[in-house]
N, CA, C and O atoms as a GROMACS GRO file, in nm:
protein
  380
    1UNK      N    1   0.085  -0.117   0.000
    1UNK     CA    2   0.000   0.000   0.000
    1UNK      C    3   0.090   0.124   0.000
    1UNK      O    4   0.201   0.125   0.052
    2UNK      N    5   0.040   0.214  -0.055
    2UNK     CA    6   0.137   0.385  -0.107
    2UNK      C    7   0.068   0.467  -0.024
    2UNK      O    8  -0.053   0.447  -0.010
    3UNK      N    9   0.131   0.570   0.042
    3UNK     CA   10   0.040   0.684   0.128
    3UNK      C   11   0.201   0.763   0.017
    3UNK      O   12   0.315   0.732  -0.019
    4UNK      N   13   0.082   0.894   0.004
    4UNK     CA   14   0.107   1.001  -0.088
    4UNK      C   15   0.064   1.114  -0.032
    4UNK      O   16  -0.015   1.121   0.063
    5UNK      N   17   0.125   1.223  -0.101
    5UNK     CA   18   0.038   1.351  -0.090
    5UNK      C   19   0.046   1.450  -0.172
    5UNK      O   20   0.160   1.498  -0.176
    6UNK      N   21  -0.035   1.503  -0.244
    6UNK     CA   22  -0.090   1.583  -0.391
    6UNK      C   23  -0.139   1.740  -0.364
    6UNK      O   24  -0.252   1.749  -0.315
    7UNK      N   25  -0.065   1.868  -0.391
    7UNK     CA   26  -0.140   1.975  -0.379
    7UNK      C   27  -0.212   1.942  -0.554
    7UNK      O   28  -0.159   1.893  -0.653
    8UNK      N   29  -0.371   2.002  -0.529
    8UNK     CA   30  -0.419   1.979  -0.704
    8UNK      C   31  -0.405   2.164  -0.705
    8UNK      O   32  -0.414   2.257  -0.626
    9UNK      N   33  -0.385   2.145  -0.814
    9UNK     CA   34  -0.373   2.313  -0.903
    9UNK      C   35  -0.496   2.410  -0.886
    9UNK      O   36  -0.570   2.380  -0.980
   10UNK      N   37  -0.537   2.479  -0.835
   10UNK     CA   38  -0.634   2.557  -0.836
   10UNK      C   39  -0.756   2.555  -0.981
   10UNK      O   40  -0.716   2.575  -1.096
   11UNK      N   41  -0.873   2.534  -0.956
   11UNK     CA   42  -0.987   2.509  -1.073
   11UNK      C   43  -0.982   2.386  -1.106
   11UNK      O   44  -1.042   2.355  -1.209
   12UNK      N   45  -0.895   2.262  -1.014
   12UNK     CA   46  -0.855   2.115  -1.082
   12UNK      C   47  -1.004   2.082  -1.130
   12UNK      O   48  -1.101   2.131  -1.072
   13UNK      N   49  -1.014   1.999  -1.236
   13UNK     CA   50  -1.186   1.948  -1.226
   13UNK      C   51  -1.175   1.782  -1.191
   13UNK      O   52  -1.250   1.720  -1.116
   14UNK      N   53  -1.043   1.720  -1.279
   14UNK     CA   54  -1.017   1.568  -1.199
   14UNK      C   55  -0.920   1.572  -1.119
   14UNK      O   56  -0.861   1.679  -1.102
   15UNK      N   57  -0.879   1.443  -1.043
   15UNK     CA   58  -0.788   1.401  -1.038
   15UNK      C   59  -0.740   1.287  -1.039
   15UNK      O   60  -0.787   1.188  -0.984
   16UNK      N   61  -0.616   1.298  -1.121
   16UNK     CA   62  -0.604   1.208  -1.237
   16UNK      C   63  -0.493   1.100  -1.159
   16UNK      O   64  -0.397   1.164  -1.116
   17UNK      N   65  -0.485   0.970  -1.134
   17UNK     CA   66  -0.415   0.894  -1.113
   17UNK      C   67  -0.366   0.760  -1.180
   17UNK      O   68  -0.467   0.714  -1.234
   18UNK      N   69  -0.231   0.649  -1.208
   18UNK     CA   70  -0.244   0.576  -1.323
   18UNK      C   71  -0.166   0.499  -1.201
   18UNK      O   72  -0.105   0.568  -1.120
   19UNK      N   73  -0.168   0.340  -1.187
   19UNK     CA   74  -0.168   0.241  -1.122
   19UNK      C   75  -0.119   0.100  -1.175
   19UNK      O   76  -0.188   0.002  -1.205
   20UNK      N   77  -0.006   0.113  -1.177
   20UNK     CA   78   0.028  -0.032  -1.203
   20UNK      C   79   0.007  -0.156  -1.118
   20UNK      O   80   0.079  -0.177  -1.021
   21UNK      N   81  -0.078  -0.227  -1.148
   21UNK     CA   82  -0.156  -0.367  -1.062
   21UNK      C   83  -0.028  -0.409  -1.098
   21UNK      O   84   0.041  -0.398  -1.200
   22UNK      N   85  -0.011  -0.486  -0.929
   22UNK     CA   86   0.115  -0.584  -0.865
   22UNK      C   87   0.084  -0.781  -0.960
   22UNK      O   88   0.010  -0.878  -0.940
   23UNK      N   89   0.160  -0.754  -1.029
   23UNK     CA   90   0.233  -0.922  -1.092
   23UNK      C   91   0.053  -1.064  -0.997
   23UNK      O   92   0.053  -1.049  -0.875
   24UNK      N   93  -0.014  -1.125  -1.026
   24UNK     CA   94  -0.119  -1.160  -0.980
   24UNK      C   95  -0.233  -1.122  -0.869
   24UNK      O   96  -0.321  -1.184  -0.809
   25UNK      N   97  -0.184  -0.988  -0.876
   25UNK     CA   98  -0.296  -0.932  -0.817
   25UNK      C   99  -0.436  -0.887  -0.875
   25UNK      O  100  -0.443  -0.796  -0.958
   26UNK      N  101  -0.547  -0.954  -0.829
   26UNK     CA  102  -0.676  -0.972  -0.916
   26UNK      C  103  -0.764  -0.965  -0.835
   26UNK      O  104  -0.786  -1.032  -0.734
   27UNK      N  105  -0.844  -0.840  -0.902
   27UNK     CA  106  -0.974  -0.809  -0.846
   27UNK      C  107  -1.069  -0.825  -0.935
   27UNK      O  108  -1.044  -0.823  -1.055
   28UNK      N  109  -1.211  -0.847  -0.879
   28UNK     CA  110  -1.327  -0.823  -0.982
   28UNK      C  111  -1.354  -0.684  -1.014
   28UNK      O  112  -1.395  -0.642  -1.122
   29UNK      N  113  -1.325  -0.604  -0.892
   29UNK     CA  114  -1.343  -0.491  -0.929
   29UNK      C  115  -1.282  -0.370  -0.842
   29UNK      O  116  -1.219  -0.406  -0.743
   30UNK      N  117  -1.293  -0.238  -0.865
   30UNK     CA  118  -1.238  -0.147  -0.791
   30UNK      C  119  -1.362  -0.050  -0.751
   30UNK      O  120  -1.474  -0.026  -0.796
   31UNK      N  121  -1.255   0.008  -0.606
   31UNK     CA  122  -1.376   0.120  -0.553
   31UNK      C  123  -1.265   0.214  -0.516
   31UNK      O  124  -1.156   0.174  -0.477
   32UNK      N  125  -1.289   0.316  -0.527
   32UNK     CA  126  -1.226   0.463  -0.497
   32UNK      C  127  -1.330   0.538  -0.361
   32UNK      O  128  -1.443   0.494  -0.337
   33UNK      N  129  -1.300   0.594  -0.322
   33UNK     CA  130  -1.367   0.697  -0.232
   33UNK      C  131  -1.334   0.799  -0.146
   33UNK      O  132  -1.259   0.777  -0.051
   34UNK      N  133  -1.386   0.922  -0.168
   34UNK     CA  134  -1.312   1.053  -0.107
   34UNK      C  135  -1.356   1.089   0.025
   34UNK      O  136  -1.464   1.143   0.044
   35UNK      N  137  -1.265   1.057   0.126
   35UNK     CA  138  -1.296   1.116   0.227
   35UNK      C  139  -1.217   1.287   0.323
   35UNK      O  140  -1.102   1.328   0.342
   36UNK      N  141  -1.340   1.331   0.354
   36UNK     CA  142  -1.293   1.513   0.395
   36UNK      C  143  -1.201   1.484   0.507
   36UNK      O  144  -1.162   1.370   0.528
   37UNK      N  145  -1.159   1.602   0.591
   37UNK     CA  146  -1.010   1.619   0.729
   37UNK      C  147  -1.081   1.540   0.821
   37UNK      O  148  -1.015   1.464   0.892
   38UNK      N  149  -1.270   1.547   0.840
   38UNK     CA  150  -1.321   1.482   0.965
   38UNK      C  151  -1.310   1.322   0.918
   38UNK      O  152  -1.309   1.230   1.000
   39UNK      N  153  -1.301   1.302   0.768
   39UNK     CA  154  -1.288   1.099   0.751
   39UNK      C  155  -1.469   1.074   0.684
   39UNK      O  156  -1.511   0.968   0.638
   40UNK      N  157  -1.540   1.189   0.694
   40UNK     CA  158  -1.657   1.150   0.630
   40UNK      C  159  -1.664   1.132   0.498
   40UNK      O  160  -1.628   1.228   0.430
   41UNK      N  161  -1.699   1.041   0.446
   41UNK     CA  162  -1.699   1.030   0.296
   41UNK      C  163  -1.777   1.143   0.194
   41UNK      O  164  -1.894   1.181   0.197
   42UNK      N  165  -1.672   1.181   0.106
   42UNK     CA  166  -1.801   1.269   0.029
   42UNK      C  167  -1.790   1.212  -0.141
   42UNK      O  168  -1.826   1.301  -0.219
   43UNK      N  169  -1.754   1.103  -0.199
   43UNK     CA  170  -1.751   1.049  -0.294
   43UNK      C  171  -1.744   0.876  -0.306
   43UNK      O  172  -1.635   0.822  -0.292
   44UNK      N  173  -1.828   0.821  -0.324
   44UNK     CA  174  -1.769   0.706  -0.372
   44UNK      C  175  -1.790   0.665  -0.508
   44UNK      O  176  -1.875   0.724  -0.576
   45UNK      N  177  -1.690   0.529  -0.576
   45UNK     CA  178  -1.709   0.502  -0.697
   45UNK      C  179  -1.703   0.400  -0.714
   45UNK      O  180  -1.609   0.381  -0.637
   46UNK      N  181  -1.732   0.263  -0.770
   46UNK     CA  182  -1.712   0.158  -0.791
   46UNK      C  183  -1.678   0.142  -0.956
   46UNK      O  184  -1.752   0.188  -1.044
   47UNK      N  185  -1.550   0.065  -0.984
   47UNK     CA  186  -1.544   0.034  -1.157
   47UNK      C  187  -1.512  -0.052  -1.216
   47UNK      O  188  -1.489  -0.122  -1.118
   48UNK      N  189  -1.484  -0.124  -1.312
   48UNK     CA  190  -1.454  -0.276  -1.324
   48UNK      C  191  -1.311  -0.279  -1.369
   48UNK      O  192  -1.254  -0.195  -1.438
   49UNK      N  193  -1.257  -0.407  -1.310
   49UNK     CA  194  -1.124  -0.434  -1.338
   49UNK      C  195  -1.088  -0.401  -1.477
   49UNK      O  196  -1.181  -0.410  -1.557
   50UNK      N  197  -0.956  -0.360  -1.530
   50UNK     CA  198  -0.897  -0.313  -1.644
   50UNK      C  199  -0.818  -0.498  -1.654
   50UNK      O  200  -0.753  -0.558  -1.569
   51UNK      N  201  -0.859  -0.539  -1.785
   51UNK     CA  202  -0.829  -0.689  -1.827
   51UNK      C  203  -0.690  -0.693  -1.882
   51UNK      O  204  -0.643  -0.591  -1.932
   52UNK      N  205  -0.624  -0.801  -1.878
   52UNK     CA  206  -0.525  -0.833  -1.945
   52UNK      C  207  -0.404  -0.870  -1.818
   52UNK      O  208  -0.417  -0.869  -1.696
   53UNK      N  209  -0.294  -0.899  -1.897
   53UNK     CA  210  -0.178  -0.943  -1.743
   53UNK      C  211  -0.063  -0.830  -1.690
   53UNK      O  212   0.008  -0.840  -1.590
   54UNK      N  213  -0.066  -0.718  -1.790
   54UNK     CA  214   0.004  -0.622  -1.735
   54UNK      C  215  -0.094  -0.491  -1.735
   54UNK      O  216  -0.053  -0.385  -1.782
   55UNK      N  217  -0.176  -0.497  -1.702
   55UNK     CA  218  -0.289  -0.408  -1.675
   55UNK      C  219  -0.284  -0.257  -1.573
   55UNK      O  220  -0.223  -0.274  -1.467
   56UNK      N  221  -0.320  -0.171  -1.586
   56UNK     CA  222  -0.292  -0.052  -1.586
   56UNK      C  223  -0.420   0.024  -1.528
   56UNK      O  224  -0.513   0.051  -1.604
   57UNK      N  225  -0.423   0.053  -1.414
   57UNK     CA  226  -0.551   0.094  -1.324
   57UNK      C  227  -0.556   0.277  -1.376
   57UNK      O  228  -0.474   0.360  -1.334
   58UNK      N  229  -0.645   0.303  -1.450
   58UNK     CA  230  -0.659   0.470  -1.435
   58UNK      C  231  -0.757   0.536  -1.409
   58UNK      O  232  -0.866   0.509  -1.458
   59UNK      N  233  -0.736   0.630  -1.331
   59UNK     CA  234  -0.879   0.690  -1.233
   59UNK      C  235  -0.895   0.878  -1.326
   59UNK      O  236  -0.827   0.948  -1.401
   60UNK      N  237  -0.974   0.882  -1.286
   60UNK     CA  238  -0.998   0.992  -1.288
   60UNK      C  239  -1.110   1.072  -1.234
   60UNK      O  240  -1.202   1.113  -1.304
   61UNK      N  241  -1.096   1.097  -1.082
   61UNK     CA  242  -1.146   1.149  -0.995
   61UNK      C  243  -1.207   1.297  -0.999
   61UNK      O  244  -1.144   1.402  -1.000
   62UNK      N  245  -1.375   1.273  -1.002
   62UNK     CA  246  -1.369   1.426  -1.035
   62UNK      C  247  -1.411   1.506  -0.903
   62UNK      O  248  -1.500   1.504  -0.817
   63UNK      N  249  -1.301   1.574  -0.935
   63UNK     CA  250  -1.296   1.707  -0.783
   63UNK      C  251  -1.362   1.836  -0.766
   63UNK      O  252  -1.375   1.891  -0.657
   64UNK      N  253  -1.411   1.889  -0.896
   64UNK     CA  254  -1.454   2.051  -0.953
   64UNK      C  255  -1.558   2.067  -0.809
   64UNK      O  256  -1.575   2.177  -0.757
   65UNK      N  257  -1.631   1.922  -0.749
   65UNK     CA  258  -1.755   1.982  -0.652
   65UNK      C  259  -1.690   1.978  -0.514
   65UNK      O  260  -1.777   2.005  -0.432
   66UNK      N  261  -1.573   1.956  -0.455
   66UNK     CA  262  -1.532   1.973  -0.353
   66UNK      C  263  -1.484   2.108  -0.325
   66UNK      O  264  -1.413   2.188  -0.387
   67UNK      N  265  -1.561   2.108  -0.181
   67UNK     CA  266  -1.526   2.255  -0.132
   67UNK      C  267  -1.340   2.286  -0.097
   67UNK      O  268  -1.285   2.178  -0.076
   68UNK      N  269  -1.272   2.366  -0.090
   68UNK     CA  270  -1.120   2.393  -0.068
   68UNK      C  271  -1.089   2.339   0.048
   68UNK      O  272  -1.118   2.417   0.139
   69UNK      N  273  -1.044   2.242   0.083
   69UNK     CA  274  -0.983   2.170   0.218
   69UNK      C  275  -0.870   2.021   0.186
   69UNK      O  276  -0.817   1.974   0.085
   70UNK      N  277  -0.871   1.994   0.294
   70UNK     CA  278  -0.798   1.848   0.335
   70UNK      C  279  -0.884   1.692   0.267
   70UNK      O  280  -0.984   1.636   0.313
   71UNK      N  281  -0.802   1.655   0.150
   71UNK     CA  282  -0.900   1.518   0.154
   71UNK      C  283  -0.792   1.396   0.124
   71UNK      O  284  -0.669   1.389   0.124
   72UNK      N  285  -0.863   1.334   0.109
   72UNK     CA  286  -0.794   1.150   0.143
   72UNK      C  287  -0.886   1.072   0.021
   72UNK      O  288  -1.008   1.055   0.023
   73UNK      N  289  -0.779   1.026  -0.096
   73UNK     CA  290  -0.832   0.899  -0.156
   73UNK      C  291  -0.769   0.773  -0.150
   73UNK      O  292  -0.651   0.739  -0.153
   74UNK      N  293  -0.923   0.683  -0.135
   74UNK     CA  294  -0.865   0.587  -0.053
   74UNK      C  295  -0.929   0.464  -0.173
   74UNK      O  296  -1.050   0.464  -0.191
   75UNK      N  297  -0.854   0.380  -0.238
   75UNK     CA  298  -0.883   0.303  -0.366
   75UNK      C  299  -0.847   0.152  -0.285
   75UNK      O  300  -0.752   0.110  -0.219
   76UNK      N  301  -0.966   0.101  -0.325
   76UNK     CA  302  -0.970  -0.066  -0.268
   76UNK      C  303  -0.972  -0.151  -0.401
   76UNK      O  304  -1.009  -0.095  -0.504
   77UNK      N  305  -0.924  -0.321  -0.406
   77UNK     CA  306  -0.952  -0.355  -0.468
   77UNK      C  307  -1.052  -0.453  -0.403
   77UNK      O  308  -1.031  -0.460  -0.282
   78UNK      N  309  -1.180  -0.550  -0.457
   78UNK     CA  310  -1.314  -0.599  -0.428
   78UNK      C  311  -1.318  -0.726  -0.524
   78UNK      O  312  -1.327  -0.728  -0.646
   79UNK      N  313  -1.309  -0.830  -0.432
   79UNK     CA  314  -1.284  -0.972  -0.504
   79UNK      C  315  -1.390  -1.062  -0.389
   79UNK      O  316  -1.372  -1.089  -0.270
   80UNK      N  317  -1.450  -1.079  -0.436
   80UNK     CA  318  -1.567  -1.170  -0.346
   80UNK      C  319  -1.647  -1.026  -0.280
   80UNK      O  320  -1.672  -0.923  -0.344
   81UNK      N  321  -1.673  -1.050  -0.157
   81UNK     CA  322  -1.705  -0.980  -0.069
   81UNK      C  323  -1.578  -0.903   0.000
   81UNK      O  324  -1.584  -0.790   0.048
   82UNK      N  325  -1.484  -0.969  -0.005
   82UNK     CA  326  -1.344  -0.888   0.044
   82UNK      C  327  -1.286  -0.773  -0.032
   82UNK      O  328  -1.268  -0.778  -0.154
   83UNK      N  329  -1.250  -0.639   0.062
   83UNK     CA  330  -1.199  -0.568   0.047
   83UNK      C  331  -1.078  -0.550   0.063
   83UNK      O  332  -1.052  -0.578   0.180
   84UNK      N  333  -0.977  -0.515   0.002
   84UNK     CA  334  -0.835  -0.478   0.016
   84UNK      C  335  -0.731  -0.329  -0.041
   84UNK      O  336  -0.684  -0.277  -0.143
   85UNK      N  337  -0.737  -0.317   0.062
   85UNK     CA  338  -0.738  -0.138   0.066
   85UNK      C  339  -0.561  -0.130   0.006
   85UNK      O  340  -0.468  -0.181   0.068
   86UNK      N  341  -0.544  -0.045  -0.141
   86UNK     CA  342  -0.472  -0.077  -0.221
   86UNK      C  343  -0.373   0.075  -0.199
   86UNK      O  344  -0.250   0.065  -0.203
   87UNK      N  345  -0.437   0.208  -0.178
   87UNK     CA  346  -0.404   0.328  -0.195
   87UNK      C  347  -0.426   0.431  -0.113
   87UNK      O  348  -0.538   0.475  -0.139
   88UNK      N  349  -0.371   0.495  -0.020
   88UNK     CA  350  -0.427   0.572  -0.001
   88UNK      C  351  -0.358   0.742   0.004
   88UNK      O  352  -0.269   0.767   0.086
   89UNK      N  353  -0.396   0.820  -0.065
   89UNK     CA  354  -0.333   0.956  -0.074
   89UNK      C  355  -0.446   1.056  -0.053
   89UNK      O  356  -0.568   1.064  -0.068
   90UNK      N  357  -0.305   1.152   0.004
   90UNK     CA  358  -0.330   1.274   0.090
   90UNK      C  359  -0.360   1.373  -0.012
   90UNK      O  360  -0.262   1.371  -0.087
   91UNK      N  361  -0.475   1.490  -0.071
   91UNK     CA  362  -0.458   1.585  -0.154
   91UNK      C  363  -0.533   1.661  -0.097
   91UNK      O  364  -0.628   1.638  -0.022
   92UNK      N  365  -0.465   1.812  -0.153
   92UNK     CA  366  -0.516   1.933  -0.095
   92UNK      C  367  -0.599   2.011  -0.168
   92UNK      O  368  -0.525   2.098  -0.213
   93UNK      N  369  -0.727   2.035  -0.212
   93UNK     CA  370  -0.797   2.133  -0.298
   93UNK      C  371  -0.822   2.311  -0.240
   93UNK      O  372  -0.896   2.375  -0.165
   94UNK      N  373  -0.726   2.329  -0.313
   94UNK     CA  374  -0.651   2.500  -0.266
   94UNK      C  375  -0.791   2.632  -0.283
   94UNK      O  376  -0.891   2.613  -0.352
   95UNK      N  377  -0.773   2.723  -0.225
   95UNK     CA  378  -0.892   2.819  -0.212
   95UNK      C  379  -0.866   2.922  -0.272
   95UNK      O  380  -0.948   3.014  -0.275
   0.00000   0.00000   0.00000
């Protein structure tokens, strides 16, 4: 797992991230979700695995409706009922 941290550019509308999936690591699917400084969620997303054996996870998170503060994306991968929490980074949406 990666802990990061991202100032986005002022007017960002995504944010854009690209993910190289680890050598047999396999999900059915992915979930992203934005949580604010208090940890409350204010986005979630669910999307389907990107196919093939060197496969290439790309997000593109859209930010334009978040108010200017502290947030946290936190990207799981979702294989059965199990979750496995893959990402999580620190970004700042500037005022």
């Amino acid at each position: 797992m990666s802990n990061q941290s991202f100032v986005l550019p002022a007017g960002s509308r995504f944010f854009g991230a690209r993910f190289d999936l680890m050598p047999g690591q396999r999900f059915e699917r992915f979930e992203y979700e934005i949580l604010n400084a208090a940890g409350a969620s204010r986005l979630k997303q669910s999307l389907n695995a990107p196919t093939g054996e060197d496969a290439e996870l790309e997000l593109a998170v859209p930010v334009a409706s978040l108010e200017p503060g502290e947030y946290t994306l936190v990207l799981r991968g979702i294989q059965a009922a199990a979750s496995t929490e893959i990402l999580r980074a620190h970004f700042s949406v500037p005022r």
